[in-house]
C-alpha positions as CSV (number, residue, x, y, z in Angstrom):
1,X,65.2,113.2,117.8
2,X,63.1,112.2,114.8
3,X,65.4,109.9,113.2
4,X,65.8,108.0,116.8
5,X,70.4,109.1,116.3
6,X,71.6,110.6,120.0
7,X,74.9,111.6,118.8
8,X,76.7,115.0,118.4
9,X,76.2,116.9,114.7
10,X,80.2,115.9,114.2
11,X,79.2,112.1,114.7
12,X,76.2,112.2,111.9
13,X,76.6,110.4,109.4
14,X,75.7,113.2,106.8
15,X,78.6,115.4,108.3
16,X,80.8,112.1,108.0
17,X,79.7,111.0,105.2
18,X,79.2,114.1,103.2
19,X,80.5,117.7,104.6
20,X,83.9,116.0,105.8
21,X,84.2,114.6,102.2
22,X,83.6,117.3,99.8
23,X,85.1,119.6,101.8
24,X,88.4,117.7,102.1
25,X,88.3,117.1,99.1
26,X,87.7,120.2,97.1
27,X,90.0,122.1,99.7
28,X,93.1,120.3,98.4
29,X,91.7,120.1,95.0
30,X,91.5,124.0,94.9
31,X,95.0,124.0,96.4
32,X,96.8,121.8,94.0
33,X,95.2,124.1,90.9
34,X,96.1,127.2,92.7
35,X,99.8,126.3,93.3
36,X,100.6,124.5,89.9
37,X,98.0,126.9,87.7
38,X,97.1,124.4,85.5
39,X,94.4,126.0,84.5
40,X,95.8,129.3,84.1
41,X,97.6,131.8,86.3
42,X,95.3,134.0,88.2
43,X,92.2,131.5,87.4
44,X,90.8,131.2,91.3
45,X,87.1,130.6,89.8
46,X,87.9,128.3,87.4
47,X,89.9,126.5,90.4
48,X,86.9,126.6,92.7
49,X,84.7,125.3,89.9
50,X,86.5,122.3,89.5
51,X,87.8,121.3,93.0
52,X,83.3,122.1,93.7
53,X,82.5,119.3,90.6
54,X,85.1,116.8,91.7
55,X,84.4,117.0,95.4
56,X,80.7,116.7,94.6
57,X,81.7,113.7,92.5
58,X,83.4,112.3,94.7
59,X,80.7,111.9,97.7
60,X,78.1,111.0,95.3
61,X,79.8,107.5,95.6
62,X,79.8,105.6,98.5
63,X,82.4,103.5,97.9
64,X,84.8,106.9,97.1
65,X,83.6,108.6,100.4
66,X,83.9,104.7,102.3
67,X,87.8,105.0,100.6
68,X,88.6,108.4,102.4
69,X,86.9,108.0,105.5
70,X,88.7,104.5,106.1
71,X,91.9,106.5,105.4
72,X,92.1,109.7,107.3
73,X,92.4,108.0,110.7
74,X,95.5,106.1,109.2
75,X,96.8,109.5,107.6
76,X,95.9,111.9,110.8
77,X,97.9,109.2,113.3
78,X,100.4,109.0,110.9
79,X,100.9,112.7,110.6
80,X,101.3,112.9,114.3
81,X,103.7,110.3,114.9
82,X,105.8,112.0,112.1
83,X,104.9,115.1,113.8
84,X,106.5,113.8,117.3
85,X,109.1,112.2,115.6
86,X,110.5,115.3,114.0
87,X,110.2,117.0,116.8
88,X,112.2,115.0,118.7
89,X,114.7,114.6,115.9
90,X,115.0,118.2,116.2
91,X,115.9,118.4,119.7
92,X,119.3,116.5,118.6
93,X,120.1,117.8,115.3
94,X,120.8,122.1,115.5
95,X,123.3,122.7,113.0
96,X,123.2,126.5,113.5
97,X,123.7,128.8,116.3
98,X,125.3,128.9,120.2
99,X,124.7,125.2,120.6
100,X,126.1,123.9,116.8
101,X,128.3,121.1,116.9
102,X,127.9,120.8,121.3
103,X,127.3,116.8,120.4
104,X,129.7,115.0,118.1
105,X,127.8,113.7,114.9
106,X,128.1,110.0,116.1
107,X,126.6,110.9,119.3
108,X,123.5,113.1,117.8
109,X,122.9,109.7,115.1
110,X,122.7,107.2,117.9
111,X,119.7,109.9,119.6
112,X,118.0,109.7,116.4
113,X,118.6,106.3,116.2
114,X,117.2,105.9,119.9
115,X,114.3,108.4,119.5
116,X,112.9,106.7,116.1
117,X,112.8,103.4,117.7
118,X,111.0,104.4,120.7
119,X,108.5,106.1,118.8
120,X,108.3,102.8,117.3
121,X,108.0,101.1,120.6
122,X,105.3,104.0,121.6
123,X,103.6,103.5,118.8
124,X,103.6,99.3,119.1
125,X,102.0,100.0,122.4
126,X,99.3,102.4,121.6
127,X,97.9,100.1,119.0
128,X,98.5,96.6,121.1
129,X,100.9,95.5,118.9
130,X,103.3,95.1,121.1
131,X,101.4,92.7,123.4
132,X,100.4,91.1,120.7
133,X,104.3,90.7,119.6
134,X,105.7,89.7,123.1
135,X,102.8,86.9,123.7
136,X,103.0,85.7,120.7
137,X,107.0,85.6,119.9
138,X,108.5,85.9,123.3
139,X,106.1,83.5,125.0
140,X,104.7,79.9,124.6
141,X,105.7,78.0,121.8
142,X,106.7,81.4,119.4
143,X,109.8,82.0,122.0
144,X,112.2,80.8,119.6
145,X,110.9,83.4,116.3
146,X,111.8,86.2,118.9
147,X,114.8,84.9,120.4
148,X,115.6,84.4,116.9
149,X,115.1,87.6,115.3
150,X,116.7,89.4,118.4
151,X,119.9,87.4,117.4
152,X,119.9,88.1,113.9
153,X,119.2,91.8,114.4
154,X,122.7,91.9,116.8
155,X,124.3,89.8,114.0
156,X,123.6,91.9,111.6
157,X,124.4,95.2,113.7
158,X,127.5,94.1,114.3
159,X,128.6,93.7,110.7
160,X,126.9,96.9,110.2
161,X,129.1,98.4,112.9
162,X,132.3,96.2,111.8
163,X,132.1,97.3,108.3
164,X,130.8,101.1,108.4
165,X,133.4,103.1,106.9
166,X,135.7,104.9,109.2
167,X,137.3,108.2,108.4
168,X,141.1,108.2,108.0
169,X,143.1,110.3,110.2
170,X,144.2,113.7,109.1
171,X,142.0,114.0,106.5
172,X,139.4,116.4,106.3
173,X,135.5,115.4,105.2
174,X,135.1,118.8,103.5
175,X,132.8,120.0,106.0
């Protein structure tokens, strides 16, 4: 190559740098003036002008396009974890159909409960923060912070637990 860069078109930094950019932005740009017609109902080229001029704003700075590209990772993870989170939300929560109400309420909160915190745990180990945690709080001379906070988090879920509000019998919730 003539520029001496060995990497794929998608890892240039003029596709990184400048396509990704403008198109990302003028794509939602265009969308948010199409669905709240701002500029007019039925105004599509109008839209397109102005998502084109802000998305070409927008990469003619470096330190607008450095601001986006440092925080798509953060959103695209993010949208996956909520993604998988959902999903296995989902598996526990049908309201509707052959298999409504098959788990009492309690039951199906506790999976959620369990499910978001090992997506939480998943997540702590994907990024090494969980190794990070357990050798720095659980081992050496930061033992006591985790033994610590481990206690305080029972304490405190059992007063949760001791004081949640219990329904009285015979009564109907209105459900």
């Amino acid at each position: 190559m003539a520029n001496g860069y060995s990497g794929t078109f998608l890892q240039s930094p003029f596709f990184i740098n400048l396509v990704l950019p403008f198109v990302l932005v003028f794509t939602v740009l265009f969308a948010i003036l199409q669905k709240s017609e701002i500029l007019g109902k039925g105004k599509k080229q109008i839209d397109a002008i102005v998502a084109l001029v802000a998305g070409l704003i927008v990469i003619s700075f470096a330190n607008a396009v450095g601001i986006i590209n440092s925080l798509l990772p953060f959103l695209a993870v993010t949208t996956v974890v909520i993604l998988v989170l959902m999903i296995l939300i989902g598996l526990f929560h049908k309201e509707s159909g052959d298999n409504a109400g098959v788990l009492p309420k309690q039951l199906k909160t506790g999976l959620m409960v369990v499910v978001v915190i090992a997506v939480v745990i998943a997540v702590m180990i994907s990024t090494g923060a969980w190794d990070y945690i357990k050798s720095n709080w659980f081992s050496g001379g930061g033992g006591i912070v985790g033994t610590n906070l481990i206690f305080a988090v029972i304490i405190i879920a059992a007063i949760a637990v001791a004081l949640w509000p219990m329904g009285k019998p015979g009564k109907e919730s209105g459900h």
